[in-house]
C-alpha positions, -999 to 999 in steps of 0.1 A, spaced: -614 -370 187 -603 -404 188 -597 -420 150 -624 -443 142 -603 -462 113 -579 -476 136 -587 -508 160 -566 -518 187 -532 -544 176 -543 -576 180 -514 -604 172 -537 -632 168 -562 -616 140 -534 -594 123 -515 -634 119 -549 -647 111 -550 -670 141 -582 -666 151 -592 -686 117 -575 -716 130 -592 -714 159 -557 -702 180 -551 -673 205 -511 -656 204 -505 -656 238 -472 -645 230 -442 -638 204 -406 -645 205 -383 -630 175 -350 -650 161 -328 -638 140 -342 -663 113 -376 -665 122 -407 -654 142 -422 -678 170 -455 -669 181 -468 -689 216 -504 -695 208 -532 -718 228 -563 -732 217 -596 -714 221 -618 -741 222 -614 -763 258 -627 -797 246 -627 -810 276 -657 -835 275 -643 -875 268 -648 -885 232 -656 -917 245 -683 -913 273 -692 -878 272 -678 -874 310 -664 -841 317 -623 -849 316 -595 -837 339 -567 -815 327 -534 -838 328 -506 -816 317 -497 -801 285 -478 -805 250 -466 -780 225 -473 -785 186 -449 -765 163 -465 -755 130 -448 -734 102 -468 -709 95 -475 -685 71 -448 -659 71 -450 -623 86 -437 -600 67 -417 -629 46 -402 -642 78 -404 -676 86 -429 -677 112 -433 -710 136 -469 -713 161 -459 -731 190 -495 -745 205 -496 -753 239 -524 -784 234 -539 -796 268 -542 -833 276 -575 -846 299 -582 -881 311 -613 -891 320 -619 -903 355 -651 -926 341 -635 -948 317 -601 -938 320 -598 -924 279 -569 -902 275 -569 -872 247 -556 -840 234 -573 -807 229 -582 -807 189 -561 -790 170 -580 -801 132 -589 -765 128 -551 -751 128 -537 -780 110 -544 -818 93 -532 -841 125 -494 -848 118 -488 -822 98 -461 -799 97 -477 -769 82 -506 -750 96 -540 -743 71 -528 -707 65 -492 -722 56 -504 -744 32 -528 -722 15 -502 -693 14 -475 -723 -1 -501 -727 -31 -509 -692 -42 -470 -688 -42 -466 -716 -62 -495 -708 -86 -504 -672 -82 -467 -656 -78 -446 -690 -95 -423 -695 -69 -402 -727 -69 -409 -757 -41 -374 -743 -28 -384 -707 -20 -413 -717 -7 -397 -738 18 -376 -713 24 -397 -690 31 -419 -712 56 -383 -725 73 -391 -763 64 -372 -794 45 -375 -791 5 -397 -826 7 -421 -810 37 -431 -784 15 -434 -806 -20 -457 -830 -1 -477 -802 17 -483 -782 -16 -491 -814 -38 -517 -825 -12 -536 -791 -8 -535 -788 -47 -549 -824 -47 -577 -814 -20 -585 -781 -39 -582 -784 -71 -580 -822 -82 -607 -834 -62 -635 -810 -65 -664 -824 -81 -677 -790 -97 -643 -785 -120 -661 -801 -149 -693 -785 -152 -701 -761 -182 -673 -775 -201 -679 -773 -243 -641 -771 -253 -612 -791 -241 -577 -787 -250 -553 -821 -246 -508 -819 -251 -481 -841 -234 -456 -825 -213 -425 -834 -203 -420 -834 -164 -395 -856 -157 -359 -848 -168 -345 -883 -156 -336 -921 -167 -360 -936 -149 -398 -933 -148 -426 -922 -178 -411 -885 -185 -444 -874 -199 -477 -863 -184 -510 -857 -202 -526 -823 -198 -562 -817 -205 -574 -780 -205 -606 -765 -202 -610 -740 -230 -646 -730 -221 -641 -698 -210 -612 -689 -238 -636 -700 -270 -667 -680 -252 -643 -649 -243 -649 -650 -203 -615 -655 -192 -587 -677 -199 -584 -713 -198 -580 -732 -173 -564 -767 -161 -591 -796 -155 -561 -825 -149 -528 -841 -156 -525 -876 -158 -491 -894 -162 -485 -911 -195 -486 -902 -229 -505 -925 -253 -542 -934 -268 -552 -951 -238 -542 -924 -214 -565 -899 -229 -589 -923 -236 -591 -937 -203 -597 -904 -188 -622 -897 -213 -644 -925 -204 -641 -916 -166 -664 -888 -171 -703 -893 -174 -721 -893 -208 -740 -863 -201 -702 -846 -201 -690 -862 -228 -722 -852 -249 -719 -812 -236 -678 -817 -258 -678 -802 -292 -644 -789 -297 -616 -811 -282 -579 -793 -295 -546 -808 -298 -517 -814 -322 -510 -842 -347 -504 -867 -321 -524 -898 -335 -532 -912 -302 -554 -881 -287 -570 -884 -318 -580 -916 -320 -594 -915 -284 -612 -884 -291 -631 -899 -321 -639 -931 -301 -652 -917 -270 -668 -883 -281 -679 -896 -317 -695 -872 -343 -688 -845 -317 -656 -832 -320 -630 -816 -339 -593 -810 -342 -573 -783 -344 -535 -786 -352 -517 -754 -343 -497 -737 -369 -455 -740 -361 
């Protein structure tokens, strides 16, 4: 009897394609590197402009690093249709938003992969690059955006926060520019025993008016639901603690 467990190999879902709304139409290996030929599902043929229906006017290809197979570097090479439109004579490309952020060098899956690695299995900027076959900078500025879009800007990464935890850090190892960065933690979860804490945001600087500032950029409704807010015996963080979350918080000075 045939086995039941098994479906047929299909490139474009075993490289996740399909969620970037791509097709592998085909799949060339290099010694350093996998290139898969993909096209884009969707026609989109219809003018942005007018709504006419447009006529096809050649093609262009669109290389994207991608996430890698196997831990090879793996480029998608997107054939992207052009169409005119004979009503108003607009000109435009097939959209490729769901594969990739226009311009960018890295596909959705790519970036996503780049920050698990970076976070989930702490791997530097430089194996990650290496591993997706792009410049050191590419991969720096691809990573810090996503984290940005993911992390730093969602609006639901304060709620249910009791317990902060606030420390400098040193990230810069160079003459020039503020060394330090603040870093505030969200020790919710640690204090109730739910998990472990995690990071709410780091903001360059280390001083009162750093902590202080951020502090005030959060509603009073937030700043009311802080009871415990943790650090050392830096006189700054405490000072800006007592003056923005009054009567409601304490300190706690680690032992050395």
């Amino acid at each position: 009897m045939p086995n039941a467990t098994f479906d047929d190999c299909d490139l474009t879902k075993f490289c996740r394609l399909d969620e970037l709304g791509l097709v592998a139409v085909g799949q060339r290996l290099e010694p350093g590197r996998a290139v898969l030929a993909c096209r884009v599902v969707e026609p989109d043929d219809w003018c942005h402009r007018c709504g006419s229906q447009g006529t096809p006017r050649g093609t262009v290809i669109r290389q994207l690093a991608h996430e890698p197979v196997g831990w090879r570097p793996t480029t998608l090479q997107i054939t992207v249709r052009r169409y005119r439109c004979e009503d108003c004579a607009h000109v435009w490309r097939q959209d490729t938003t769901k594969a990739a952020e226009p311009m960018a060098k890295l596909s959705r899956r790519a970036l996503r992969w780049a920050l698990e690695a970076l976070v989930l299995q702490h791997l530097t900027i430089a194996r990650v690059a290496e591993s997706l076959a792009v410049r050191w900078n590419t991969a720096n500025d691809a990573v810090l955006a996503e984290g940005q879009r993911l992390l730093i800007n969602d609006p639901t990464r304060f709620d249910g926060v009791t317990a902060i935890g606030v420390d400098e850090h040193v990230w810069r190892h160079t003459r020039r520019g503020d060394k330090y960065v603040t870093v505030i933690i969200d020790l919710t979860p640690l204090r109730a025993g739910t998990g472990p804490a995690r990071l709410l945001d780091m903001v360059e600087g280390r001083s009162k008016k750093v902590f202080k500032t951020w502090l005030a950029e959060r509603d009073q409704d937030w700043q009311d639901g802080i009871d415990v807010v943790a650090m050392d015996g830096f006189t700054g963080f405490k000072t800006a603690a007592e003056d923005e979350v009054p009567r409601r918080w304490r300190s706690w000075i680690p032992s050395t």
